[in-house]
Backbone bond lengths (Angstrom), bond angles and torsions (degrees), N, CA, C in turn:
res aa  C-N    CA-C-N  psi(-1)  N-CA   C-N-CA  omega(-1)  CA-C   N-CA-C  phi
1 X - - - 1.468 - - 1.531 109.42 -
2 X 1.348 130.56 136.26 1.206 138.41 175.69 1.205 126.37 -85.86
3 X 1.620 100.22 101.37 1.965 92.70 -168.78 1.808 98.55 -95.54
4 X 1.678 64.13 152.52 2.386 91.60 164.18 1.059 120.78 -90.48
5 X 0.839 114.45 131.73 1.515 138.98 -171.04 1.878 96.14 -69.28
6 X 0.881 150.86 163.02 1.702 159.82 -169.22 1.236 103.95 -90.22
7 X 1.469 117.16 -41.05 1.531 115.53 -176.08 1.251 119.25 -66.30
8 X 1.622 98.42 -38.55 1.312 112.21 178.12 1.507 154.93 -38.21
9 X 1.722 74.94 -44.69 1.402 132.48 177.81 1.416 109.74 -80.01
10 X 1.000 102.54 -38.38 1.473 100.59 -177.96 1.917 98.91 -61.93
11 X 1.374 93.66 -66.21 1.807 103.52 -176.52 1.186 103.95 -32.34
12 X 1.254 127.94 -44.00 1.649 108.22 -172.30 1.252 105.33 -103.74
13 X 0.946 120.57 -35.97 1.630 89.67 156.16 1.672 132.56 -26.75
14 X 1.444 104.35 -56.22 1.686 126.96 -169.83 1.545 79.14 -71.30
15 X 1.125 160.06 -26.49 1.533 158.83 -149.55 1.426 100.33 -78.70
16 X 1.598 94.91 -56.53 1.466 130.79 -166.67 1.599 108.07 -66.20
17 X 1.026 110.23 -34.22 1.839 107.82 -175.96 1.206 90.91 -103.73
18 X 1.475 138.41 -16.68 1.561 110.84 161.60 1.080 126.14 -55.96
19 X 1.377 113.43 -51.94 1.977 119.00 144.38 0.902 129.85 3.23
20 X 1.097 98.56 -74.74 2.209 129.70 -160.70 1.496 87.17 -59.61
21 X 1.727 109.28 -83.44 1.116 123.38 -168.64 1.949 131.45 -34.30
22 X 1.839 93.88 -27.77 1.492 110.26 -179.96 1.532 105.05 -76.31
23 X 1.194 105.58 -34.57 1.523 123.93 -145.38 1.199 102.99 -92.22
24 X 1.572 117.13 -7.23 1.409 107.15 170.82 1.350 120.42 -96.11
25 X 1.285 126.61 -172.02 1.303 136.63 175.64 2.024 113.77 11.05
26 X 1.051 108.70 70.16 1.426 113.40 -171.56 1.336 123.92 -38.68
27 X 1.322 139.95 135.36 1.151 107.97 163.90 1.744 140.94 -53.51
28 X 1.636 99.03 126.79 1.337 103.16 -145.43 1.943 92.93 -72.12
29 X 1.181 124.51 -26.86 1.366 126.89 -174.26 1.505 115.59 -51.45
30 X 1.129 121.79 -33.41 1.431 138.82 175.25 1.557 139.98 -127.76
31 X 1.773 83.11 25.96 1.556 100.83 155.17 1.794 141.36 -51.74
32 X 1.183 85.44 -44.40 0.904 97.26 164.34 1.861 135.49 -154.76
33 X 1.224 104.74 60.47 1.484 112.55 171.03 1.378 138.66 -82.24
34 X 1.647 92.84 -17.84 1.243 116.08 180.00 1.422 123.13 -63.71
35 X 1.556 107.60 -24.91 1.284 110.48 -163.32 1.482 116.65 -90.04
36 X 1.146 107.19 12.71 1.709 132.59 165.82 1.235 126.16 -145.25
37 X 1.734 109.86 10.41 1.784 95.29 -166.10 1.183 142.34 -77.06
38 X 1.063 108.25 41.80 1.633 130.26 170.33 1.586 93.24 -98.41
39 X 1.575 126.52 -41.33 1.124 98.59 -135.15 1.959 89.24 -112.78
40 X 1.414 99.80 -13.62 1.774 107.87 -162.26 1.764 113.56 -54.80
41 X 1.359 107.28 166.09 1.414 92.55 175.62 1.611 93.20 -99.83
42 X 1.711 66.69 157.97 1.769 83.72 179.88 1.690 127.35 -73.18
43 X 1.270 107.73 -0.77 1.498 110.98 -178.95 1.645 104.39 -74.49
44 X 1.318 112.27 -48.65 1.500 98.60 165.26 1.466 109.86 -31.08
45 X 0.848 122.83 -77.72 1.752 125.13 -157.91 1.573 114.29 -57.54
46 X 1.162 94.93 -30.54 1.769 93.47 177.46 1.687 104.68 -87.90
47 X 1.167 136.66 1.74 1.448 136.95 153.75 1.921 97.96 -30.29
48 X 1.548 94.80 -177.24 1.183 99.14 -150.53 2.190 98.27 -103.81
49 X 0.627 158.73 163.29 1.566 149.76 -158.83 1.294 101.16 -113.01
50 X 1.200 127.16 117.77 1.475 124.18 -179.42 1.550 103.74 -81.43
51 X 1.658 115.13 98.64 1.166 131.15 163.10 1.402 153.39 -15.59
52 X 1.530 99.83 -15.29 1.826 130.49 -118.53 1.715 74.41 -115.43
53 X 1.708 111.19 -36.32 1.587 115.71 -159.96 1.787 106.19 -89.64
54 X 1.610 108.49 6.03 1.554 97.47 -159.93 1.367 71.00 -127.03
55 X 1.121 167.19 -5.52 1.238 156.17 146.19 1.877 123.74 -10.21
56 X 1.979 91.06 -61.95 1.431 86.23 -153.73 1.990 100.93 -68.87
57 X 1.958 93.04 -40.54 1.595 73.44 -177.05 1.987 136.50 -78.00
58 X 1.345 89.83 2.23 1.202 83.32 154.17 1.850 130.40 -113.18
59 X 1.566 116.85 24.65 1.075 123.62 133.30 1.283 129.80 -47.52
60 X 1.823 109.33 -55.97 1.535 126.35 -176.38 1.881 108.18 -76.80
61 X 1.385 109.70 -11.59 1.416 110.60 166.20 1.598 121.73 -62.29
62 X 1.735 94.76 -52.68 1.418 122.59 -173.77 1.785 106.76 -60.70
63 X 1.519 94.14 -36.76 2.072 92.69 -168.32 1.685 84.67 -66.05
64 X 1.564 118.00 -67.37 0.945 110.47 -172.57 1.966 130.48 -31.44
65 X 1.366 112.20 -36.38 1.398 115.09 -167.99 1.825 94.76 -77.72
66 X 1.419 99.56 -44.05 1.697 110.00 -179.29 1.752 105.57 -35.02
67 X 1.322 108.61 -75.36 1.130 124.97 -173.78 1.327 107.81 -42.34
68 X 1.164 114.01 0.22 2.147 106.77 167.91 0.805 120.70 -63.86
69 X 1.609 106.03 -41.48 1.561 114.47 -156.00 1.832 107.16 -139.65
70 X 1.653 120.80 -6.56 1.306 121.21 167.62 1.875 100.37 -57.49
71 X 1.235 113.36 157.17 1.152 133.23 173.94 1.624 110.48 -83.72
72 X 1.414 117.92 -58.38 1.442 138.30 149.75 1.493 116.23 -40.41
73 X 0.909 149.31 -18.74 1.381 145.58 -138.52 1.669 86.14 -130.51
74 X 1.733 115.73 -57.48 1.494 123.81 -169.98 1.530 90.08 -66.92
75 X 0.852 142.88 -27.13 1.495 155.91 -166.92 1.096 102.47 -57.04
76 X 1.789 120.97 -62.44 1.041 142.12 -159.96 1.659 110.68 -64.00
77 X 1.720 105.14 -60.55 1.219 114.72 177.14 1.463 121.86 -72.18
78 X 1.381 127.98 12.01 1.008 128.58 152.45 1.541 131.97 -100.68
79 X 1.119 115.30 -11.33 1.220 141.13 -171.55 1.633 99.95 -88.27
80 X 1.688 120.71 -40.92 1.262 132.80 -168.68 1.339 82.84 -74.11
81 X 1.197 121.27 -59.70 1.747 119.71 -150.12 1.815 107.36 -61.54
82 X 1.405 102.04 -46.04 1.761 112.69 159.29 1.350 107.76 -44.69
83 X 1.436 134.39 -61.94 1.634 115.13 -166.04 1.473 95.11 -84.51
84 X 1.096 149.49 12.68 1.271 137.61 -177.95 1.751 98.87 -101.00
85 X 1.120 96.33 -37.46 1.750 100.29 176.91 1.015 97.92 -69.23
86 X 1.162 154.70 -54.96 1.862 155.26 -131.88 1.387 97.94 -92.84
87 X 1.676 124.23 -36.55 1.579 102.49 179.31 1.500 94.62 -91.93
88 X 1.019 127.91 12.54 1.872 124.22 -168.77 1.392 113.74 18.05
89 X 1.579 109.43 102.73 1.464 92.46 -177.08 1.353 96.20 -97.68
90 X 1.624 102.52 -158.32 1.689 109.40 -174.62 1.322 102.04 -77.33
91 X 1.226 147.27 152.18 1.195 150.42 137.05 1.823 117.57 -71.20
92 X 1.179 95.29 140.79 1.372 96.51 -160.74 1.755 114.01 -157.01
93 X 1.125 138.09 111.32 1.469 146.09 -171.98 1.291 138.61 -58.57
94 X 1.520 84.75 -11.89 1.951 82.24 173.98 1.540 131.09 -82.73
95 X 1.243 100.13 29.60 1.290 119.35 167.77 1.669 110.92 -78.65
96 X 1.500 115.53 -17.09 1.167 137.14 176.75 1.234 109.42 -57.19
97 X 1.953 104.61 -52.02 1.786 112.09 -151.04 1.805 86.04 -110.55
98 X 1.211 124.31 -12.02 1.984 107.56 -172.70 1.531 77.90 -80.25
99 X 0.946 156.97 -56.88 1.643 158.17 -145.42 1.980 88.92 -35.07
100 X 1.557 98.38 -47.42 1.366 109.63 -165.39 1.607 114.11 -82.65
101 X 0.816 107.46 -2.80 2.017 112.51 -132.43 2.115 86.02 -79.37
102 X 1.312 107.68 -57.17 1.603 103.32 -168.48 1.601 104.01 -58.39
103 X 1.304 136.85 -43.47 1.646 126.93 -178.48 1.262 96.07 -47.33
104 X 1.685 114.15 -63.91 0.842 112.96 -150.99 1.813 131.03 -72.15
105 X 1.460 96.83 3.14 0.968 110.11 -179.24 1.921 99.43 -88.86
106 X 0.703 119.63 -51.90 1.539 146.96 179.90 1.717 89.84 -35.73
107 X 0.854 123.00 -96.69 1.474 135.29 156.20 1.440 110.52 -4.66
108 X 1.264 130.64 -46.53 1.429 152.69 149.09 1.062 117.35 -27.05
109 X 1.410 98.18 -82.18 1.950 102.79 -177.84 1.326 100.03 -70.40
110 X 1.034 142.46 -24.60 2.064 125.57 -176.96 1.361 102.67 -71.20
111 X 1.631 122.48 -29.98 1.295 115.10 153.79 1.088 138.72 -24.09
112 X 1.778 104.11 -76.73 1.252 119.07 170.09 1.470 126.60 -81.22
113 X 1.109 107.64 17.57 1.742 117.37 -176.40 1.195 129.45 73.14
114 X 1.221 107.41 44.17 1.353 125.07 175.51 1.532 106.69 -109.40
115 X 1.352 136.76 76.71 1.520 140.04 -143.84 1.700 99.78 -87.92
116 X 0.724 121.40 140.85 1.852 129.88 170.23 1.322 108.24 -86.59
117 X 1.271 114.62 -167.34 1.571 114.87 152.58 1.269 153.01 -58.06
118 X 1.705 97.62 -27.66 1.277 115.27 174.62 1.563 103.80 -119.78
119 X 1.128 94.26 155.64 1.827 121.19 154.37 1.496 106.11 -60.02
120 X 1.529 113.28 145.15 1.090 134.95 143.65 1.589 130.53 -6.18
121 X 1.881 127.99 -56.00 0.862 117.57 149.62 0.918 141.92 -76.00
122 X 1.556 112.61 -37.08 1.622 133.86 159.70 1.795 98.12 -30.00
123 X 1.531 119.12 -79.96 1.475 116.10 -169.62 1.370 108.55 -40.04
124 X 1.635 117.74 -43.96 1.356 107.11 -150.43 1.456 111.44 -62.49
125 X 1.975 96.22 -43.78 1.561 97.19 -179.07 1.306 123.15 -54.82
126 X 1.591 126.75 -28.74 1.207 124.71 -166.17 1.414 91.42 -76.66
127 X 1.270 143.95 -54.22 1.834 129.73 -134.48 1.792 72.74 -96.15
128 X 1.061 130.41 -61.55 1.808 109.81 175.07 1.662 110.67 -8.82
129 X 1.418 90.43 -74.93 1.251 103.67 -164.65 2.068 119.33 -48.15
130 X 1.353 86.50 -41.63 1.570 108.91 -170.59 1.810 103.09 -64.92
131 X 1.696 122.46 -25.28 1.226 131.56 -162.40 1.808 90.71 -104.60
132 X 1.228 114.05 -35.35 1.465 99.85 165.40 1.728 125.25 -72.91
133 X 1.255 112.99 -30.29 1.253 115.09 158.24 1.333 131.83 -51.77
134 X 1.666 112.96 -48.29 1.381 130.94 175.37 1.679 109.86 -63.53
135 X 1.252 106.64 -22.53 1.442 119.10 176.33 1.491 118.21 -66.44
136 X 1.149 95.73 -59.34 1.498 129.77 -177.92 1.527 96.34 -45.37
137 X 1.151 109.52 -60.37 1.440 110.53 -166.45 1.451 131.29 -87.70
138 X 1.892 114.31 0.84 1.370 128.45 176.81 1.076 103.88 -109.87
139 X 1.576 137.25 -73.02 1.218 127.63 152.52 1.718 132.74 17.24
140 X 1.186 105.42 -92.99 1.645 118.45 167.53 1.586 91.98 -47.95
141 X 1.371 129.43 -79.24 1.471 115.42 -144.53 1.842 116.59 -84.52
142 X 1.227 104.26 22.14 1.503 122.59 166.12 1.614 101.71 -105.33
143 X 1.787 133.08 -27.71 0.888 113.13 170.97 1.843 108.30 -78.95
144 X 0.869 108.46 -49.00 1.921 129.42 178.49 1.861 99.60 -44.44
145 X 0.736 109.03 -44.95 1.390 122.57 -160.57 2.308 101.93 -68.30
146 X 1.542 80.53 -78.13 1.375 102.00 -171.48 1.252 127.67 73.10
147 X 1.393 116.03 12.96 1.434 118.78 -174.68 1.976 111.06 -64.64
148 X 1.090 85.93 140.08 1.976 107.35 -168.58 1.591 89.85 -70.23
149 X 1.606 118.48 137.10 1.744 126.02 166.22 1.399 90.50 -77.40
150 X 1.619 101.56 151.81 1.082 143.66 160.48 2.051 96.83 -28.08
151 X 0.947 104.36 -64.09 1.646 105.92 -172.60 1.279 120.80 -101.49
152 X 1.684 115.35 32.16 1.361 116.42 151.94 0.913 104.09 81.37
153 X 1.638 145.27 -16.58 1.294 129.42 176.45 1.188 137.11 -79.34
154 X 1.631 128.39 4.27 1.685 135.05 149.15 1.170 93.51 -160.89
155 X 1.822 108.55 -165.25 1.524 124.35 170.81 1.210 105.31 -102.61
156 X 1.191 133.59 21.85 1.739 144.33 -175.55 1.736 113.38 -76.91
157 X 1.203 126.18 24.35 1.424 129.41 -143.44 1.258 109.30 -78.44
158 X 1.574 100.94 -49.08 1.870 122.55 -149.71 1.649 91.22 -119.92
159 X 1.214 110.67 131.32 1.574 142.29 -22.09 2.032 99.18 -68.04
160 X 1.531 95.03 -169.13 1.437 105.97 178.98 1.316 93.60 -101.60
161 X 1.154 113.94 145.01 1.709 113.66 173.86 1.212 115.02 -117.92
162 X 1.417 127.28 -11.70 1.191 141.96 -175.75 1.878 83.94 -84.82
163 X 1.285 119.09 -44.23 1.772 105.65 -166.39 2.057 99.93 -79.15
164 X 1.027 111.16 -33.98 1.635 121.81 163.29 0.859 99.76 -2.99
165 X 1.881 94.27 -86.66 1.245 131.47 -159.74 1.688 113.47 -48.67
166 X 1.379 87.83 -49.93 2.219 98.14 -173.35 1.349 95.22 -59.39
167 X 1.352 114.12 -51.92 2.104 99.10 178.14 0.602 104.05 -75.96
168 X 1.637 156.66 -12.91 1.514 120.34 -174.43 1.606 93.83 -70.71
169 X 1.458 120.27 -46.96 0.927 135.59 -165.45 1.710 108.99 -38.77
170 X 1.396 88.75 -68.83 1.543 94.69 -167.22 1.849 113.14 -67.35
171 X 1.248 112.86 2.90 1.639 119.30 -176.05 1.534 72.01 -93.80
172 X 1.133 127.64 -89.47 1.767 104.61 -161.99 1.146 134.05 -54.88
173 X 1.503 121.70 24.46 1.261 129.72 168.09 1.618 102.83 -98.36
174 X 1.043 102.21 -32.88 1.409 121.61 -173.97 1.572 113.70 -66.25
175 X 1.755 103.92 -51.33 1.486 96.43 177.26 1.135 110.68 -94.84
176 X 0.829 135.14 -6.13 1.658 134.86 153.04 1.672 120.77 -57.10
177 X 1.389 124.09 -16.30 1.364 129.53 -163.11 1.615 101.98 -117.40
178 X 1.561 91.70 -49.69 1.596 89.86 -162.09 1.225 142.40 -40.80
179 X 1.414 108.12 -28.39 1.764 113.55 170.80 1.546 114.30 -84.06
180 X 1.105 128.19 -2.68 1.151 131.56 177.34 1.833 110.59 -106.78
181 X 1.320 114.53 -58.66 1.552 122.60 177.50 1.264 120.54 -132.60
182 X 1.193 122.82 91.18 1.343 121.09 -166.46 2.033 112.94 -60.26
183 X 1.203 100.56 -56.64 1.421 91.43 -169.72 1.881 101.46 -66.37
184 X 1.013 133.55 -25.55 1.419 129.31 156.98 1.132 117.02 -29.69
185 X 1.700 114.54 -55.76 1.773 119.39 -150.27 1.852 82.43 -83.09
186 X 1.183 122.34 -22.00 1.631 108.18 -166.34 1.484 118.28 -102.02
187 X 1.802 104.57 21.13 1.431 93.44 -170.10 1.260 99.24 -109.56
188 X 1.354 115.46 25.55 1.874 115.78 160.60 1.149 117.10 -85.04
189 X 1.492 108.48 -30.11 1.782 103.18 173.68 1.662 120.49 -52.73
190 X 1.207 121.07 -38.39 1.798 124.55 164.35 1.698 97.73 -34.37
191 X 1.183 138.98 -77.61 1.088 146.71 179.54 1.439 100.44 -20.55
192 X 1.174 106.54 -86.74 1.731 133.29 -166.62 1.328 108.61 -41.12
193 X 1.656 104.63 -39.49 2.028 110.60 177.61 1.326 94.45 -74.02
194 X 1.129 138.73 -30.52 1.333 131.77 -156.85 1.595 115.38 -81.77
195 X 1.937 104.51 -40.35 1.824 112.01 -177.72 1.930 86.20 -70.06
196 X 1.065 103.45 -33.35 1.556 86.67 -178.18 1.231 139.04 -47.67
197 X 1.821 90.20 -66.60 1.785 95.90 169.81 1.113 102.68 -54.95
198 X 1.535 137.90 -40.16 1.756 117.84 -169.13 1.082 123.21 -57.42
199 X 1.494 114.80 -18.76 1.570 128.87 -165.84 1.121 107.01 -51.56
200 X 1.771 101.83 -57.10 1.254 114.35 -171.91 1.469 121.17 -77.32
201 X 1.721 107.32 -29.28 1.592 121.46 -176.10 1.535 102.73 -72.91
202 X 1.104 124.81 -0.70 1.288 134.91 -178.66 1.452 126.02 -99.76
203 X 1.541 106.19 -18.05 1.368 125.41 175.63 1.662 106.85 78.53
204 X 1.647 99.08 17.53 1.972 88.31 176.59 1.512 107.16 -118.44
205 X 1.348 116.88 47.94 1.193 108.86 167.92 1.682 109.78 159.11
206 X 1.174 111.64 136.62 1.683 135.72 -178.39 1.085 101.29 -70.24
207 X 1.701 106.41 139.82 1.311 116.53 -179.07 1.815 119.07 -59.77
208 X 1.164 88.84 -26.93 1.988 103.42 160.82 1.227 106.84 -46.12
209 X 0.968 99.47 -63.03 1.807 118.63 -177.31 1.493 111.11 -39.13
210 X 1.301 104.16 -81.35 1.777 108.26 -172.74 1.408 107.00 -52.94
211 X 1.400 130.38 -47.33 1.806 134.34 -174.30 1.462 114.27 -38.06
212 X 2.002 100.53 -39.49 1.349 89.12 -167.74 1.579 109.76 -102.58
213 X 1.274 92.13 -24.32 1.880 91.73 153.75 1.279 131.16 -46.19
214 X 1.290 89.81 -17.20 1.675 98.23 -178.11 1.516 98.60 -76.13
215 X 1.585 118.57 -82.90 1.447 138.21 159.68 1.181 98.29 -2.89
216 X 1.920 135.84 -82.86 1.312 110.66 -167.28 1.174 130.37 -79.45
217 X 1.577 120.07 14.11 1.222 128.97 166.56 1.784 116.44 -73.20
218 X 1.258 105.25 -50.59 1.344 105.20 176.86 1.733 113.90 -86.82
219 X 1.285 93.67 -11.16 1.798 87.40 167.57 1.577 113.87 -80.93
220 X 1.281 112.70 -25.64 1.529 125.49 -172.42 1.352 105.19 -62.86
221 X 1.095 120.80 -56.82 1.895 141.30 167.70 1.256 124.51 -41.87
222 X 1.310 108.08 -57.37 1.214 122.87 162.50 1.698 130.29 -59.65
223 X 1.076 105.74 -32.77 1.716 125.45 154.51 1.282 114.93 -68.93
224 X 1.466 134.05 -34.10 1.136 129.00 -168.44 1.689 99.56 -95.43
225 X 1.470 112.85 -0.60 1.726 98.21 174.21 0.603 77.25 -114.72
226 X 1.619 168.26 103.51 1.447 162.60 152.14 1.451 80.53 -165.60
227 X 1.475 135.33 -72.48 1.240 114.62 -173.31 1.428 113.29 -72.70
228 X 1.373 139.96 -18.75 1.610 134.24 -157.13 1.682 100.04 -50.59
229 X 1.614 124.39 -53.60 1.951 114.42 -175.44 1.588 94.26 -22.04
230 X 1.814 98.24 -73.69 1.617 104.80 -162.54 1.717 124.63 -26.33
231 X 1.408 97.12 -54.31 1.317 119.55 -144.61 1.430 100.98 -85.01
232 X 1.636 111.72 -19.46 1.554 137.28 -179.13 1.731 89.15 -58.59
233 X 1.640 101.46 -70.05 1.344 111.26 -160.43 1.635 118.97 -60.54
234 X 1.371 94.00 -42.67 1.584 92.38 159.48 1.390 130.49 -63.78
235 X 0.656 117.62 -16.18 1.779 135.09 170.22 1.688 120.95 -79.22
236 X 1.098 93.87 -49.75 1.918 111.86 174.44 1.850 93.32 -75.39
237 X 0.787 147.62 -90.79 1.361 172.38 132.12 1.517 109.62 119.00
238 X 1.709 99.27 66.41 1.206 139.18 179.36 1.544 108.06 -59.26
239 X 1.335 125.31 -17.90 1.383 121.28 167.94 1.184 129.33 -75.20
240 X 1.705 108.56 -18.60 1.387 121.05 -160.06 1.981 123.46 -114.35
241 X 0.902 108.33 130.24 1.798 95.38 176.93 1.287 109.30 -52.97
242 X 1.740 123.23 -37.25 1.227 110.65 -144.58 2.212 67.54 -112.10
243 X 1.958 94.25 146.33 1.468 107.84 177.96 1.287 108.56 -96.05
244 X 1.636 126.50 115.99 0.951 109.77 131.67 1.282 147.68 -140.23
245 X 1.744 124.04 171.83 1.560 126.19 -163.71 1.348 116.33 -130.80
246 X 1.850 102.35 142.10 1.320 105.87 173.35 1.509 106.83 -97.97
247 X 1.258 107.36 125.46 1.360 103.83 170.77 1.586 115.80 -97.60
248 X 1.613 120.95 133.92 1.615 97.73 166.82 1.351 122.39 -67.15
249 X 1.314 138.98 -153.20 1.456 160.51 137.85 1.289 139.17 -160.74
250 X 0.933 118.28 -175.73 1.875 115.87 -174.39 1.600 76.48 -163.60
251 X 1.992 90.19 137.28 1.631 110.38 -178.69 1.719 86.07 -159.57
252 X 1.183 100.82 165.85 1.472 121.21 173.80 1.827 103.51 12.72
253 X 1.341 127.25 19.39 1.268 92.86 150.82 1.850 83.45 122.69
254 X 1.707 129.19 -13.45 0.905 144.55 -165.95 1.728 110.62 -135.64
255 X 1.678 103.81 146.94 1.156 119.94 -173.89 0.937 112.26 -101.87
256 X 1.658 121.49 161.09 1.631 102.18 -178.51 1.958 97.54 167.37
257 X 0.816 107.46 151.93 1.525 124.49 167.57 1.119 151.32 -91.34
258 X 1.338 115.93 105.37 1.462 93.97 -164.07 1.809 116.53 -113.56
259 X 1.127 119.37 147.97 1.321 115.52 -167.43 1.343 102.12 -97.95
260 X 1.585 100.63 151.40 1.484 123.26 -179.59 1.920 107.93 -129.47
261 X 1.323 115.60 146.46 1.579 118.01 -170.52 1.497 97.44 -129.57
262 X 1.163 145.17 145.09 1.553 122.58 132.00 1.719 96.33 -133.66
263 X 1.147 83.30 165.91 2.224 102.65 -175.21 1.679 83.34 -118.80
């Protein structure tokens, strides 16, 4: 039988009420805009953001930044990385492909007719958007940061971007599902706990590390449906004779935008 280590346990646990905590009471402002947003007025959207929902992940931002420099906190993530070595588990890579697993599941069921909230372009722009955000915000503070991995192989440590990624992921599985199937929209988080614990079971990253990866994963998502009206309108640019569009992308390993005009 394969035992857990306490620390371990703890992390997914804390994984687990990041969940809970997202997964409740949605934000009610952008429940539902999607289901016309070409056509909705915009006063909905400029309402006021009920606060209450951006809390938890930037709690798990804050433990994470803490843990740089708490004494207790470095304590913690070393202590995890010790019982994680002592039962030695297997090391194993699919921490690589769950990073992906909830979009890609999403993408899946619209296949087979299992429809979300959004359309096809509608989704794409938002999780685009949500992976350029998540970018935005690991990137810079892995260079700023410099904290050394667990296994010596750079100063790239803080945040996890591979766990980012699994929450951003699994928050847009989530708001994509939730008004229709709830335990559906929440069965991406399994994934997301899972690139996590590997992070660490993997020796590439402090439990600091993955927590707040977590945090800007579901904050990233959550920003990117908070901005999608905008980004709709700029995109459609239904005001104007002459069209133009931002498109996202992913190339060599980098995100980025590229603009399109026509007259």
């Amino acid at each position: 039988m394969v035992s857990i280590n306490k620390n371990l346990l703890i992390l997914i646990i804390v994984l687990s009420n990041i969940c809970r905590l997202s997964a409740q009471d949605p934000i009610q402002n952008t429940d539902n805009f999607v289901q016309d947003s070409l056509t909705r007025n915009d006063n909905h959207h400029n309402s006021k953001l009920n606060y209450r929902h951006w809390i938890p992940p930037t709690l798990f931002i804050g433990f994470g930044i803490a843990g740089l420099e708490s004494d207790a906190l470095q304590k913690l993530n070393i202590s995890t990385r010790a019982e994680i070595k002592e039962h030695q588990p297997r090391h194993i890579s699919l921490d690589n492909y769950t990073q992906y697993a909830p979009a890609a599941i999403v993408y899946g069921l619209n296949v087979a007719g299992i429809k979300g909230t959004h359309n096809l372009r509608e989704r794409t722009i938002i999780y685009a958007t949500s992976q350029l955000i998540s970018a935005a915000f690991v990137m810079p503070l892995k260079h700023i940061v410099k904290e050394e991995r667990p296994n010596g192989a750079n100063n790239l440590s803080f945040p996890s971007g591979h766990t980012a990624t699994a929450f951003s992921s699994a928050q847009f599985m989530f708001r994509e599902y939730k008004d229709s199937n709830f335990w559906l929209s929440i069965s991406g988080y399994p994934f997301a706990i899972f690139t996590g614990a590997y992070r660490t079971i993997n020796d590439k990253h402090w439990l600091g590390d993955v927590v707040a990866g977590a945090g800007i994963g579901i904050l990233s998502t959550e920003l990117a449906y908070r901005l999608y009206p905008g980004i709709n309108r700029l995109l459609s640019g239904k005001e104007k004779n002459t069209k133009t569009m931002l498109i996202p992308y992913y190339q060599n390993k980098n995100f980025g935008i590229g603009l399109v005009q026509r007259f």
